[in-house]
Phi, psi and omega in degrees: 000115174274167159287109163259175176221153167234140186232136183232105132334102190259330187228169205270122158312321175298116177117024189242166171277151194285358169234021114324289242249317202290319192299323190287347151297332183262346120318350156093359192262104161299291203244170183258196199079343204264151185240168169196125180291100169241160156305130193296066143313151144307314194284317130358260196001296197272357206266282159357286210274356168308310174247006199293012152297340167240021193261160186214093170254138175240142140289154217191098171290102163263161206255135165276000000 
Protein backbone atom coordinates (compact mmCIF):
# COMPACT_ATOMS: atom_id res chain seq x y z
CA UNK A 1 0.00 0.00 0.00
CA UNK A 2 1.56 3.46 -1.27
CA UNK A 3 1.21 7.20 -0.14
CA UNK A 4 -0.36 9.69 -1.19
CA UNK A 5 -0.62 13.50 -0.08
CA UNK A 6 -3.44 15.98 -0.70
CA UNK A 7 -1.57 19.32 -0.58
CA UNK A 8 -4.04 22.47 -0.24
CA UNK A 9 -2.91 25.73 -0.41
CA UNK A 10 -4.07 27.62 2.26
CA UNK A 11 -2.18 30.91 2.49
CA UNK A 12 -1.24 33.36 -0.43
CA UNK A 13 2.15 33.22 -2.02
CA UNK A 14 2.13 36.63 -2.63
CA UNK A 15 4.78 38.91 -1.16
CA UNK A 16 6.96 35.64 -1.11
CA UNK A 17 10.61 34.77 -2.92
CA UNK A 18 10.09 33.94 -6.17
CA UNK A 19 11.11 30.37 -5.83
CA UNK A 20 8.26 30.39 -3.31
CA UNK A 21 5.87 31.45 -5.48
CA UNK A 22 7.64 28.86 -8.55
CA UNK A 23 7.54 25.67 -6.18
CA UNK A 24 3.83 26.06 -5.54
CA UNK A 25 3.15 26.49 -9.28
CA UNK A 26 5.02 23.64 -9.69
CA UNK A 27 2.95 21.71 -7.32
CA UNK A 28 0.51 22.47 -9.45
CA UNK A 29 -1.88 24.78 -6.92
CA UNK A 30 -3.13 27.73 -8.90
CA UNK A 31 -5.73 29.65 -6.45
CA UNK A 32 -5.98 29.37 -2.92
CA UNK A 33 -8.06 26.86 -1.42
CA UNK A 34 -6.97 24.81 -4.41
CA UNK A 35 -5.89 20.98 -3.89
CA UNK A 36 -3.80 18.17 -5.47
CA UNK A 37 -3.40 14.60 -5.03
CA UNK A 38 0.60 13.85 -5.16
CA UNK A 39 2.76 10.69 -4.40
CA UNK A 40 4.37 10.61 -1.19
CA UNK A 41 8.40 11.11 -3.07
CA UNK A 42 11.42 12.67 -1.76
CA UNK A 43 11.29 14.87 -3.96
CA UNK A 44 7.27 16.07 -2.84
CA UNK A 45 8.79 16.25 0.03
CA UNK A 46 11.12 18.58 -0.37
CA UNK A 47 8.96 20.88 -2.57
CA UNK A 48 6.16 20.78 0.64
CA UNK A 49 8.92 21.60 3.58
CA UNK A 50 10.35 24.29 1.09
CA UNK A 51 6.91 26.01 1.53
CA UNK A 52 4.89 24.48 4.31
CA UNK A 53 4.11 28.00 5.80
CA UNK A 54 1.68 27.73 3.05
CA UNK A 55 0.24 24.45 2.86
CA UNK A 56 -2.65 22.26 4.46
CA UNK A 57 -0.88 18.50 4.26
CA UNK A 58 -2.94 15.43 4.64
CA UNK A 59 -1.91 11.62 4.18
CA UNK A 60 -3.89 9.50 1.97
CA UNK A 61 -3.68 5.83 2.11
CA UNK A 62 -4.16 4.41 -1.43
CA UNK A 63 -5.57 1.32 -2.24
CA UNK A 64 -4.17 -1.07 -4.70
Amino acid sequence: MSKELKVTLIKSPIGYDFTQRATVKALGLKKMNSSVIKEDTKEIRGMIKKINHLLSIEEIDKEQ
